[in-house]
PyMOL Python script that loads the backbone (N, CA, C, O; Angstrom):
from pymol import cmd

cmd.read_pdbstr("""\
ATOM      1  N   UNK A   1      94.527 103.267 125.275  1.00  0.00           N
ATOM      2  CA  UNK A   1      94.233 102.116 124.441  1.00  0.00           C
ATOM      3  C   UNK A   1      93.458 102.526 123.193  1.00  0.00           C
ATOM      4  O   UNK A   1      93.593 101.795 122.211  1.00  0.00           O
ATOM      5  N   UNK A   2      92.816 103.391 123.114  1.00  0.00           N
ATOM      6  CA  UNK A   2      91.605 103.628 122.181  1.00  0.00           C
ATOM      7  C   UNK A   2      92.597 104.693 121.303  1.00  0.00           C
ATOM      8  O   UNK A   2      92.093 104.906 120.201  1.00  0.00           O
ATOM      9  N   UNK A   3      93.918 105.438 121.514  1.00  0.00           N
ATOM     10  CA  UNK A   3      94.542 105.940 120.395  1.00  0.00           C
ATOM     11  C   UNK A   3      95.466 104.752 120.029  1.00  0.00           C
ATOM     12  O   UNK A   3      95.744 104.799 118.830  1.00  0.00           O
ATOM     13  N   UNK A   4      95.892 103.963 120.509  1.00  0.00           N
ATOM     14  CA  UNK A   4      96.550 102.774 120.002  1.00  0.00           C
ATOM     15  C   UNK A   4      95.480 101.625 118.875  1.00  0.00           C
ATOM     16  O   UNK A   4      96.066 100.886 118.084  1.00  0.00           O
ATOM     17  N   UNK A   5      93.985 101.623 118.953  1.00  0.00           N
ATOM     18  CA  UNK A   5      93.469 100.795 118.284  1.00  0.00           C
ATOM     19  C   UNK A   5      92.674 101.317 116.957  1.00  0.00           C
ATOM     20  O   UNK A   5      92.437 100.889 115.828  1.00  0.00           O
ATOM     21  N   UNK A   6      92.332 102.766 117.915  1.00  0.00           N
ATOM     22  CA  UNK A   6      91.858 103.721 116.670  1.00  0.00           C
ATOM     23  C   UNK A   6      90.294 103.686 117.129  1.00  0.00           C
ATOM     24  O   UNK A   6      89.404 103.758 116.282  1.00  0.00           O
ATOM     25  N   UNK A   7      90.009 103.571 118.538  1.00  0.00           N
ATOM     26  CA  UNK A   7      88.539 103.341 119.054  1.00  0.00           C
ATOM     27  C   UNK A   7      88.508 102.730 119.930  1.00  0.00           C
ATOM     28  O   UNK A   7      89.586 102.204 120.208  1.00  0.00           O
ATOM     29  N   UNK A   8      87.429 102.454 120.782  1.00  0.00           N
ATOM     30  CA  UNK A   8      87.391 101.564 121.655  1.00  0.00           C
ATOM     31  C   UNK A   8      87.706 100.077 121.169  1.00  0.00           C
ATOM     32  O   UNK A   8      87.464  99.649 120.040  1.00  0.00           O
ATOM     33  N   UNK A   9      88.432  99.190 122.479  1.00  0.00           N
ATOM     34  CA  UNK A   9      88.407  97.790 122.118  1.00  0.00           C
ATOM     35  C   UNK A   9      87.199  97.158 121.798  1.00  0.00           C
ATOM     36  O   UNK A   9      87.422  96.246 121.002  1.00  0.00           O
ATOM     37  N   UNK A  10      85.586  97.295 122.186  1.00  0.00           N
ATOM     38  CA  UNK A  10      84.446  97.030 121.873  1.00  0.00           C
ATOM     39  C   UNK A  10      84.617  97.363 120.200  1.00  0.00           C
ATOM     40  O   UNK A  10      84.582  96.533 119.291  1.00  0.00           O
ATOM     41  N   UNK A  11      84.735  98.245 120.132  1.00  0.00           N
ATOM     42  CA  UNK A  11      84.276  98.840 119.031  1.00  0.00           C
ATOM     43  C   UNK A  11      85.207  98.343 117.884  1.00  0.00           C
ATOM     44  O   UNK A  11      84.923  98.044 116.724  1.00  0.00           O
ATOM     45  N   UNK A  12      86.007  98.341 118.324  1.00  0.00           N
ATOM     46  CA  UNK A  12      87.575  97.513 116.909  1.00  0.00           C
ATOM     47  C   UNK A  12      86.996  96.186 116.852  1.00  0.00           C
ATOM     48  O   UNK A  12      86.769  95.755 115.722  1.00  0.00           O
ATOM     49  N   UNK A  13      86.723  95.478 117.811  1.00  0.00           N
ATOM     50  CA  UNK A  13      86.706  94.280 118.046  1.00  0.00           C
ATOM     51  C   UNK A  13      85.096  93.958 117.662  1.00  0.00           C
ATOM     52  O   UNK A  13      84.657  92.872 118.042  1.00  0.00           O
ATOM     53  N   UNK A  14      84.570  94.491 117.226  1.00  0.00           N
ATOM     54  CA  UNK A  14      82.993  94.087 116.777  1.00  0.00           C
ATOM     55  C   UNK A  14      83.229  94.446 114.995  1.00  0.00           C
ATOM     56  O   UNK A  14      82.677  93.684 114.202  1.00  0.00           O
ATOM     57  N   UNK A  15      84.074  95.641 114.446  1.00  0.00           N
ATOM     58  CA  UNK A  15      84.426  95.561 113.363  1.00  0.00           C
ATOM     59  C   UNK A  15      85.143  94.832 112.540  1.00  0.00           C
ATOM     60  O   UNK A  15      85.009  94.796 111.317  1.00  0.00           O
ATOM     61  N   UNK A  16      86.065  94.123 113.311  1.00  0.00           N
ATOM     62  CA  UNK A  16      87.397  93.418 112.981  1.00  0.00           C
ATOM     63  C   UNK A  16      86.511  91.884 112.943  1.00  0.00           C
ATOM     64  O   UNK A  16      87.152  90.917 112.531  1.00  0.00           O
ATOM     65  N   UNK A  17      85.241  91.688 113.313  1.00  0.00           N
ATOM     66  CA  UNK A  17      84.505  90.345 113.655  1.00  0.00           C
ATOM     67  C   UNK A  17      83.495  90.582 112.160  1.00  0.00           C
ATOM     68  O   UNK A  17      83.273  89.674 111.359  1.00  0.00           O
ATOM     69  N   UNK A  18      83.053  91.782 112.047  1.00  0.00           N
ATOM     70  CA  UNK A  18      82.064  91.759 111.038  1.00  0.00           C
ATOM     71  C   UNK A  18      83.126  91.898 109.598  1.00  0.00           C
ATOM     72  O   UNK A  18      82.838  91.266 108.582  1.00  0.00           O
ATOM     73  N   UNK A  19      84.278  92.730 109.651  1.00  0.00           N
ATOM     74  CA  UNK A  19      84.897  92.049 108.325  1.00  0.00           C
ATOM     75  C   UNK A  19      85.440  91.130 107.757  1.00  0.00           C
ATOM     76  O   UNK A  19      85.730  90.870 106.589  1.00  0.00           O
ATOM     77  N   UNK A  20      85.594  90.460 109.112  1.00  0.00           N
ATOM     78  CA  UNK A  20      85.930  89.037 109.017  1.00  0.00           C
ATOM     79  C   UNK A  20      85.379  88.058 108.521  1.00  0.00           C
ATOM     80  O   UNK A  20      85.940  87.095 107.997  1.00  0.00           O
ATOM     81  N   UNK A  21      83.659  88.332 108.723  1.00  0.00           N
ATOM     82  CA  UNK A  21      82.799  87.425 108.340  1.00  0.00           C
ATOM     83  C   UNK A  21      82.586  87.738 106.749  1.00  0.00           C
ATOM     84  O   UNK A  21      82.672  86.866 105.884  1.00  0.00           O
ATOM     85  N   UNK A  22      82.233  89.408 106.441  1.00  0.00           N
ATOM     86  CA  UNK A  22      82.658  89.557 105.258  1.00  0.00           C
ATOM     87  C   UNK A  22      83.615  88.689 104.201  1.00  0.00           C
ATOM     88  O   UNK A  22      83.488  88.097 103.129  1.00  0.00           O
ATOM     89  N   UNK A  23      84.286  88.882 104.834  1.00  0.00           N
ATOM     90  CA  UNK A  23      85.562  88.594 103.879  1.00  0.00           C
ATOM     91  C   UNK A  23      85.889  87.180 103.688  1.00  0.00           C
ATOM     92  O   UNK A  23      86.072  86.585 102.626  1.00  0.00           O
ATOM     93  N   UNK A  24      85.931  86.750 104.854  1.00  0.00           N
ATOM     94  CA  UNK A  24      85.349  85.160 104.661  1.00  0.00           C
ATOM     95  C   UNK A  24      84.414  84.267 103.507  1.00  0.00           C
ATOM     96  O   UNK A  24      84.595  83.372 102.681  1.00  0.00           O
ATOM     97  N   UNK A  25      83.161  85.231 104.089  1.00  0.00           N
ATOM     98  CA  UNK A  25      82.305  85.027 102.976  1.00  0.00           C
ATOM     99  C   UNK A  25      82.710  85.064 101.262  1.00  0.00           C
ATOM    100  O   UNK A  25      82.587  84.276 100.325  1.00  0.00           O
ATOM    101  N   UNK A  26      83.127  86.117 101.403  1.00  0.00           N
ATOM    102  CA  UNK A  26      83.484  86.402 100.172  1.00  0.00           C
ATOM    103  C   UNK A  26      85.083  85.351  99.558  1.00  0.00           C
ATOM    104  O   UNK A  26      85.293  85.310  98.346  1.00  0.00           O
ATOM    105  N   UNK A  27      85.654  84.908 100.139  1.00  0.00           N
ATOM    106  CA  UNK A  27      86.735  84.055  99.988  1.00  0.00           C
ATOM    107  C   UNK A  27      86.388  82.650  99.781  1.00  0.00           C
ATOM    108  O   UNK A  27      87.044  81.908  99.050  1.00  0.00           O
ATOM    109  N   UNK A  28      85.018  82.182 100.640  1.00  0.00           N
ATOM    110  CA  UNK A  28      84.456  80.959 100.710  1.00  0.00           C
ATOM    111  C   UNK A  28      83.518  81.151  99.229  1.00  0.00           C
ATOM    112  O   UNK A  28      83.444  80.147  98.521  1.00  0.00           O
ATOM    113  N   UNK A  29      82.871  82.306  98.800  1.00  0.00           N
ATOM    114  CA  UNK A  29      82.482  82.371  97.396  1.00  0.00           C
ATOM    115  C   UNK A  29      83.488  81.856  96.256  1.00  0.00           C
ATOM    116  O   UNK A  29      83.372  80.968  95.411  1.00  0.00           O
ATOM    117  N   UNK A  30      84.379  82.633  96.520  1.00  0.00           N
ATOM    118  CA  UNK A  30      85.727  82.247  95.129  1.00  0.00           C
ATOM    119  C   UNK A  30      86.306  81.595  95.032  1.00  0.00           C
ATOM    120  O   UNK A  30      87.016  81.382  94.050  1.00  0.00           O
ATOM    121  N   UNK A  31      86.219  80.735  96.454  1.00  0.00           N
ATOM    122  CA  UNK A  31      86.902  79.143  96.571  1.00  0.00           C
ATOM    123  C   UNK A  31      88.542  79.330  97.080  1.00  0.00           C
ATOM    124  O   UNK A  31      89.489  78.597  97.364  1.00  0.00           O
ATOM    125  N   UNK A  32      88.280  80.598  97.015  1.00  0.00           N
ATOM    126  CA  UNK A  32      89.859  81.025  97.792  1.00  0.00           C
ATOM    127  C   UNK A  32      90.162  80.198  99.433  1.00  0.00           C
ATOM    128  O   UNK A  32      89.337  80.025 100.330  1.00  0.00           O
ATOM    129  N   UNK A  33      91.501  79.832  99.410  1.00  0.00           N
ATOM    130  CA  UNK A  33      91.653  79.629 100.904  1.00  0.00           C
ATOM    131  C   UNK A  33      92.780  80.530 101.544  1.00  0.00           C
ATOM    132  O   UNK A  33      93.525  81.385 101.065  1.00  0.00           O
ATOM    133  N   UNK A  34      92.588  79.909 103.054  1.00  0.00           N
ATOM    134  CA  UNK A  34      94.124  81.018 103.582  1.00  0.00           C
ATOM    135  C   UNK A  34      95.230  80.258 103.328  1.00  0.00           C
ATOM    136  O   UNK A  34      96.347  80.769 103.420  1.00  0.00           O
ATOM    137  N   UNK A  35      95.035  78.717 102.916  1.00  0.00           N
ATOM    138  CA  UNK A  35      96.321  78.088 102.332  1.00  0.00           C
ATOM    139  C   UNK A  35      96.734  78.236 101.312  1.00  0.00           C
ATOM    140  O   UNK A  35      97.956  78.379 101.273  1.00  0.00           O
ATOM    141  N   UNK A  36      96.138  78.272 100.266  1.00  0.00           N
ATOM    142  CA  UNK A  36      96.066  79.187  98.881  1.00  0.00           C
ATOM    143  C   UNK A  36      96.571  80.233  99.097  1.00  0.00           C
ATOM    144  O   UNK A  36      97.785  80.068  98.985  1.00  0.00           O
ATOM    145  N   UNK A  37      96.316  81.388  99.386  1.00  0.00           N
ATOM    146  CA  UNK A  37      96.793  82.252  99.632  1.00  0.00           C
ATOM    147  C   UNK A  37      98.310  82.322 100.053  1.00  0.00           C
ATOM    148  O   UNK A  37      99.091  82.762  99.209  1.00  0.00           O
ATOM    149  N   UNK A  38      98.715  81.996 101.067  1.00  0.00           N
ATOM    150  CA  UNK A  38      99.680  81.798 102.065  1.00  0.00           C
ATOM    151  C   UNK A  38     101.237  80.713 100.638  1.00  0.00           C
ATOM    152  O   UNK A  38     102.457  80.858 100.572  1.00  0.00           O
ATOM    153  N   UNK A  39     100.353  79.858  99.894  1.00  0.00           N
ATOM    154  CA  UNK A  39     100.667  79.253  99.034  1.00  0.00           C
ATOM    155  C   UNK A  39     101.624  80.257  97.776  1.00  0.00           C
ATOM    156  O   UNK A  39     102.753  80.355  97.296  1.00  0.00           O
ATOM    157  N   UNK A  40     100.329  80.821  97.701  1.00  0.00           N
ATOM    158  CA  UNK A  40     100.620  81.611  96.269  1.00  0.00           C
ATOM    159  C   UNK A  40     101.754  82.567  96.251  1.00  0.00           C
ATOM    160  O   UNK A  40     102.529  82.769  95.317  1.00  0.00           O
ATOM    161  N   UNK A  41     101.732  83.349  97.895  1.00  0.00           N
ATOM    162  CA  UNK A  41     102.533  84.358  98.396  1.00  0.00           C
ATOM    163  C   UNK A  41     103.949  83.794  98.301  1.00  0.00           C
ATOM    164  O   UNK A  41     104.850  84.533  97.905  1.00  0.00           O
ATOM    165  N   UNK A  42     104.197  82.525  98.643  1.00  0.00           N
ATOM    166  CA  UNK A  42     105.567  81.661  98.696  1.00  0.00           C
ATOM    167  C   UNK A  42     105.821  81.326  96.946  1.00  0.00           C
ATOM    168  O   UNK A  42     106.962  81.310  96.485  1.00  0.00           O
ATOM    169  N   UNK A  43     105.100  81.175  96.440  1.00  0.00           N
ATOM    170  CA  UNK A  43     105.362  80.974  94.827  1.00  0.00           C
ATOM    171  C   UNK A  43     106.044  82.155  94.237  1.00  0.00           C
ATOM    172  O   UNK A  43     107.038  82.054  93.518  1.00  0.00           O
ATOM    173  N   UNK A  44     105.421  83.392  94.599  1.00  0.00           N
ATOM    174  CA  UNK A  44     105.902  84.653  93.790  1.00  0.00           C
ATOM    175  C   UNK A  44     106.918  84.495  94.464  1.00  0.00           C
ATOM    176  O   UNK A  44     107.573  83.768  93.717  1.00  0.00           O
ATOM    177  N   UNK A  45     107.725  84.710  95.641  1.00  0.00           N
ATOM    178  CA  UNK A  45     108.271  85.001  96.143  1.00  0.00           C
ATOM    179  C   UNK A  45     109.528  84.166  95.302  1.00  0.00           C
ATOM    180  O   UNK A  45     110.475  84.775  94.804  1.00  0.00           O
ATOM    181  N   UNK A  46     109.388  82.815  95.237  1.00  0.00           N
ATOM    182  CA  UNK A  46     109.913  81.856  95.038  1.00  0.00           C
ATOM    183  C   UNK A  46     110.856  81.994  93.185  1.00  0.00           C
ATOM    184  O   UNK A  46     111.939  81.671  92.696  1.00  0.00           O
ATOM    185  N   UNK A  47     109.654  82.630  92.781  1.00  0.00           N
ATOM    186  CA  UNK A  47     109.398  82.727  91.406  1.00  0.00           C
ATOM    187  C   UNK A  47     110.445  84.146  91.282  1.00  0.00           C
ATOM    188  O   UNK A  47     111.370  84.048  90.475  1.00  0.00           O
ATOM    189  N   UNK A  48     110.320  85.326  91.993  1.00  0.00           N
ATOM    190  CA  UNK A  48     110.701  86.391  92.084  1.00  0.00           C
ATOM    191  C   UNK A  48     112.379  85.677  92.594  1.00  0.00           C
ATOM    192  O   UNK A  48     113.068  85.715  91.575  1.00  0.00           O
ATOM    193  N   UNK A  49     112.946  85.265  93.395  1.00  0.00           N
ATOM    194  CA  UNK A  49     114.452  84.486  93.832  1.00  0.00           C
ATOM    195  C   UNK A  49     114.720  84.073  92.086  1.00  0.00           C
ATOM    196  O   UNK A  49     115.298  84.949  91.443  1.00  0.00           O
ATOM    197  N   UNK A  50     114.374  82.959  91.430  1.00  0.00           N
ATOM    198  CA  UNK A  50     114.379  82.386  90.184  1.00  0.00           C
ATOM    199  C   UNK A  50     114.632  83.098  89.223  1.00  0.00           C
ATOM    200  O   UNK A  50     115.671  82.946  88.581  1.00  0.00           O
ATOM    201  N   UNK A  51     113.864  83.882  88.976  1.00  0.00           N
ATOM    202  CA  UNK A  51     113.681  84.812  87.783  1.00  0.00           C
ATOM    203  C   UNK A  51     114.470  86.403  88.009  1.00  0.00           C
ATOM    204  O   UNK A  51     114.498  87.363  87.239  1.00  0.00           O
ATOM    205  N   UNK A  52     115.020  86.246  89.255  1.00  0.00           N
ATOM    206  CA  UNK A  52     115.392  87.823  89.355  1.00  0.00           C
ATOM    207  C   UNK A  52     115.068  88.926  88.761  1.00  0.00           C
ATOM    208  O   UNK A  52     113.861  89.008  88.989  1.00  0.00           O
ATOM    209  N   UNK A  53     115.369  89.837  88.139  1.00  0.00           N
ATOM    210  CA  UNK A  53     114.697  91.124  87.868  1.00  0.00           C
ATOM    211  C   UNK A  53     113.821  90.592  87.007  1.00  0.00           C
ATOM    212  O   UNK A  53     112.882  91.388  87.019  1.00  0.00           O
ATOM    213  N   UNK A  54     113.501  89.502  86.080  1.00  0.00           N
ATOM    214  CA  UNK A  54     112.398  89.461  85.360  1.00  0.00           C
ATOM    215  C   UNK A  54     110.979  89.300  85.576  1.00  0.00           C
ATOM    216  O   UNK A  54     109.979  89.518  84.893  1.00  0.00           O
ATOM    217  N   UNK A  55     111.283  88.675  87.190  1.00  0.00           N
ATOM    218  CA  UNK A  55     109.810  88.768  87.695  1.00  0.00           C
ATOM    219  C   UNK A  55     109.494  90.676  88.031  1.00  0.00           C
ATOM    220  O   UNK A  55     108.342  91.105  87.986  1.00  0.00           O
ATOM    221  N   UNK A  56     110.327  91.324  88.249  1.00  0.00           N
ATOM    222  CA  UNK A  56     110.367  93.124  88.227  1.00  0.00           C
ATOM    223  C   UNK A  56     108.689  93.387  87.768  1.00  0.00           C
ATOM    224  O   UNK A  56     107.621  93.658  88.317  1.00  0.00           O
ATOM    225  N   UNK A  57     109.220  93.118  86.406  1.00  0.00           N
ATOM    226  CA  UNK A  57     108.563  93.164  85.513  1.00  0.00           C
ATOM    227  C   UNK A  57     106.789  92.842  85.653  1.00  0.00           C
ATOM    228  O   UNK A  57     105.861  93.629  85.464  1.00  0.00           O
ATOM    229  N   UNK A  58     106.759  91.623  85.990  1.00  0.00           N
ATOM    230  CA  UNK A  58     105.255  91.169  86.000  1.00  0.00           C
ATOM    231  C   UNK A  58     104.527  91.811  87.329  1.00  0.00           C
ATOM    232  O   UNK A  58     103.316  92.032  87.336  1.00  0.00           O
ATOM    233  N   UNK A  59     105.422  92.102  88.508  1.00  0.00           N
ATOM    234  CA  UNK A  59     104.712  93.026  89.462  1.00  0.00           C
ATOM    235  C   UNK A  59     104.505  94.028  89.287  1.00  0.00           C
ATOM    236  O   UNK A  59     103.485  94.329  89.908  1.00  0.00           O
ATOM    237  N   UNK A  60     105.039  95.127  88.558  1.00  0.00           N
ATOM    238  CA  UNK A  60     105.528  96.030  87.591  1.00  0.00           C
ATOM    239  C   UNK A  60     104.489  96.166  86.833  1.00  0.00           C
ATOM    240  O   UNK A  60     104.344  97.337  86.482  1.00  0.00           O
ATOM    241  N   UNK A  61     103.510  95.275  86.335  1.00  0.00           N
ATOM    242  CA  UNK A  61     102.217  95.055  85.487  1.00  0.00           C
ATOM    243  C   UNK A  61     101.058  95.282  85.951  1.00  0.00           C
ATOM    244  O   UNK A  61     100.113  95.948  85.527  1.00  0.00           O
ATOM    245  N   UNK A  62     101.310  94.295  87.412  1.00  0.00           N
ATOM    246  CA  UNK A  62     100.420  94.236  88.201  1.00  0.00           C
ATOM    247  C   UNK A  62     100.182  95.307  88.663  1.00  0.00           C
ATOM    248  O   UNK A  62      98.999  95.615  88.803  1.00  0.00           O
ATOM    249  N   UNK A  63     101.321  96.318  89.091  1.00  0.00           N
ATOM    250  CA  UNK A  63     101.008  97.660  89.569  1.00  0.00           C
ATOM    251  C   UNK A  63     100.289  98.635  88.895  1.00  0.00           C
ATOM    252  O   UNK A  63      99.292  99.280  89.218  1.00  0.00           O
ATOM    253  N   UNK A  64     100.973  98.624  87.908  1.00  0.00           N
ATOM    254  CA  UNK A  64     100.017  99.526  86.694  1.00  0.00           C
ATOM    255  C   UNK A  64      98.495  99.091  86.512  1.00  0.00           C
ATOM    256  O   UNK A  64      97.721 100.048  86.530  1.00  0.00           O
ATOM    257  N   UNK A  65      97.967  97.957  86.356  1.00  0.00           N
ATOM    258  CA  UNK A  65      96.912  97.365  86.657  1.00  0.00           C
ATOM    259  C   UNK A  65      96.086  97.897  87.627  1.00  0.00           C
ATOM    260  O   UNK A  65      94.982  98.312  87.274  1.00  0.00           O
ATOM    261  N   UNK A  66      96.317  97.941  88.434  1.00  0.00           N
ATOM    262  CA  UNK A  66      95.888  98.185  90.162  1.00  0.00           C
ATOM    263  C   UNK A  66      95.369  99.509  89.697  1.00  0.00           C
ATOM    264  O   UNK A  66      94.197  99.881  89.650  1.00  0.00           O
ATOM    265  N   UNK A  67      96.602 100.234  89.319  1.00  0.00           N
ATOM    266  CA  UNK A  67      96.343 101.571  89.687  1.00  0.00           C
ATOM    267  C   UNK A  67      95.587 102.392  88.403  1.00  0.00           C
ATOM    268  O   UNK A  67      95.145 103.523  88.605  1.00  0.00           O
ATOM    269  N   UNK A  68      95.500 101.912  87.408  1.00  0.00           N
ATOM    270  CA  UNK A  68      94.525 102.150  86.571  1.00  0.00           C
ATOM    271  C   UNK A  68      93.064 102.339  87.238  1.00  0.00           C
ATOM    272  O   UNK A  68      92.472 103.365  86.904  1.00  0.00           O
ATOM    273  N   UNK A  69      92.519 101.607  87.999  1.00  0.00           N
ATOM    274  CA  UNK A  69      91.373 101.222  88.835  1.00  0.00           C
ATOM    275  C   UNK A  69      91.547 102.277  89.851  1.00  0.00           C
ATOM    276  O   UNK A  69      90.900 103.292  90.109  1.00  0.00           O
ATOM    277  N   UNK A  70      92.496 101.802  90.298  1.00  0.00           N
ATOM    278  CA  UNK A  70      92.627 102.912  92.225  1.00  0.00           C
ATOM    279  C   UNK A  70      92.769 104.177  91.726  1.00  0.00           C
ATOM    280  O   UNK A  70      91.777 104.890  91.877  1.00  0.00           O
ATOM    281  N   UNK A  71      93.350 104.476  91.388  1.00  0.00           N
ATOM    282  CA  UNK A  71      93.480 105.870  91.439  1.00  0.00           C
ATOM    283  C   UNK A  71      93.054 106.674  90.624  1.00  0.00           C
ATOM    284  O   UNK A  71      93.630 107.753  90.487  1.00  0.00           O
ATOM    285  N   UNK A  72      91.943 106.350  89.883  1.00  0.00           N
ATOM    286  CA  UNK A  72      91.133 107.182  89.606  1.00  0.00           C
ATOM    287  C   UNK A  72      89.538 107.594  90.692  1.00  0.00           C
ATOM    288  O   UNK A  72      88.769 108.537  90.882  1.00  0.00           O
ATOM    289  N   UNK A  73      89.803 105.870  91.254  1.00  0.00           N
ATOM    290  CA  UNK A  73      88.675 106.053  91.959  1.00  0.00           C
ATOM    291  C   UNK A  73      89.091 106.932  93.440  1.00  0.00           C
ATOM    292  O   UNK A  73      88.194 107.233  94.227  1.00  0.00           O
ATOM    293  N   UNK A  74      90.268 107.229  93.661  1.00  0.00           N
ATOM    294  CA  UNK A  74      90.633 107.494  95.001  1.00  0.00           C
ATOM    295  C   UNK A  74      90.245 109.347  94.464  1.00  0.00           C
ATOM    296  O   UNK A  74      89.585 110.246  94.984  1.00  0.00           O
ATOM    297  N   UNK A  75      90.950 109.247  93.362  1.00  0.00           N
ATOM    298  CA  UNK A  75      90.976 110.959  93.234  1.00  0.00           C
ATOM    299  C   UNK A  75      89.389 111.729  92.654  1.00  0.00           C
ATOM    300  O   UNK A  75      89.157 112.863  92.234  1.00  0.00           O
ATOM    301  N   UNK A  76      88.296 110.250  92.915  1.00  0.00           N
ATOM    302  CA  UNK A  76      87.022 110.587  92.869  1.00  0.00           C
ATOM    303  C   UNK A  76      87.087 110.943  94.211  1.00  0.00           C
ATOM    304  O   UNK A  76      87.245 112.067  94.688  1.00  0.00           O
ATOM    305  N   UNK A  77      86.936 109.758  94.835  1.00  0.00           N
ATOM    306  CA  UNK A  77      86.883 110.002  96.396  1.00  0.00           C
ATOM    307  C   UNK A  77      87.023 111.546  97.102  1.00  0.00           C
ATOM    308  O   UNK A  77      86.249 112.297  97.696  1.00  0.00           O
ATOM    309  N   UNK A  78      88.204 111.581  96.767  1.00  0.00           N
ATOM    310  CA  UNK A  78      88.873 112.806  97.229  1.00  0.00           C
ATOM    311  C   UNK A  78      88.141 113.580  97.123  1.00  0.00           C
ATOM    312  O   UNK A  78      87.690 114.010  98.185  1.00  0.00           O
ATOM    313  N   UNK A  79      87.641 114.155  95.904  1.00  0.00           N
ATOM    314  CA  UNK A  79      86.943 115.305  95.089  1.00  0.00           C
ATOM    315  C   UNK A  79      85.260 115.312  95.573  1.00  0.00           C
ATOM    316  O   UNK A  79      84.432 116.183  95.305  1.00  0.00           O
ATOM    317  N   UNK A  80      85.158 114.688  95.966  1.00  0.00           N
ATOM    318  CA  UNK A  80      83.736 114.314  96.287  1.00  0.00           C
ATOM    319  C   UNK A  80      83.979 114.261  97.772  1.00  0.00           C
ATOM    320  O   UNK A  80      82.831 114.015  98.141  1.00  0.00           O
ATOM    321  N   UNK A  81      84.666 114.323  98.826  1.00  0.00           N
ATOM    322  CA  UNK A  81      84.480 114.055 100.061  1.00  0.00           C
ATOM    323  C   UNK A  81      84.778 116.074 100.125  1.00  0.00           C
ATOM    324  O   UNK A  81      84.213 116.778 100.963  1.00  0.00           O
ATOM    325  N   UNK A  82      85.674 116.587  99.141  1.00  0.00           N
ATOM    326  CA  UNK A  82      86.260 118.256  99.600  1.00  0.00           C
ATOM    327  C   UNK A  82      85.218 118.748  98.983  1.00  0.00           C
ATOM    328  O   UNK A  82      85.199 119.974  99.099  1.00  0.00           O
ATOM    329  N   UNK A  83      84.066 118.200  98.187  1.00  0.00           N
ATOM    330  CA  UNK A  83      82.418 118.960  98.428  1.00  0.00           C
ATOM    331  C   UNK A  83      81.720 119.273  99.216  1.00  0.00           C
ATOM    332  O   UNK A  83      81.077 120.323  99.230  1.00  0.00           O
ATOM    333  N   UNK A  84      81.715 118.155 100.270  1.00  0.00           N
ATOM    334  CA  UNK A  84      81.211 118.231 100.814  1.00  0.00           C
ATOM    335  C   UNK A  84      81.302 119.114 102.024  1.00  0.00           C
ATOM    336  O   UNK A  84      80.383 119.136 102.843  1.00  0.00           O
TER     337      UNK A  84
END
""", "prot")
cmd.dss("prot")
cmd.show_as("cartoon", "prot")
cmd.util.cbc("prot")
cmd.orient("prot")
């Protein structure tokens, strides 16, 4: 069980409770909901059927976006964890 969860069930299950509350928190800050969410996911989707390859494009943005951010910080990460 514990190579299937990645740890003990105690132990997943006390993490999986505290990011929960995290994240919660932090969702109940931004006014975000899980219907919103769940909402928005059906819009692109919706929007992406409609627009065919032109929605490509705006995820396509979004990606580049993302990864402007991520991956510089990942290939900090990296570089800083093979210091150690």
């Amino acid at each position: 069980m514990q190579r299937i969860l990645g740890g003990s069930p105690a132990a997943v299950i006390t993490k999986l409770i505290f990011l929960s509350l995290l994240v919660g928190a932090f969702m109940s800050l931004v006014g975000i909901t899980p219907q919103g969410l769940v909402s928005g996911a059906i819009e692109v989707l919706r929007d992406l059927w409609e627009t065919g390859f032109e929605a490509f494009g705006t995820l396509g943005r979004w990606l580049a976006y993302g990864a402007v951010v991520v991956v510089p910080i990942y290939v900090v990460a990296r570089l800083l964890s093979a210091l150690r």
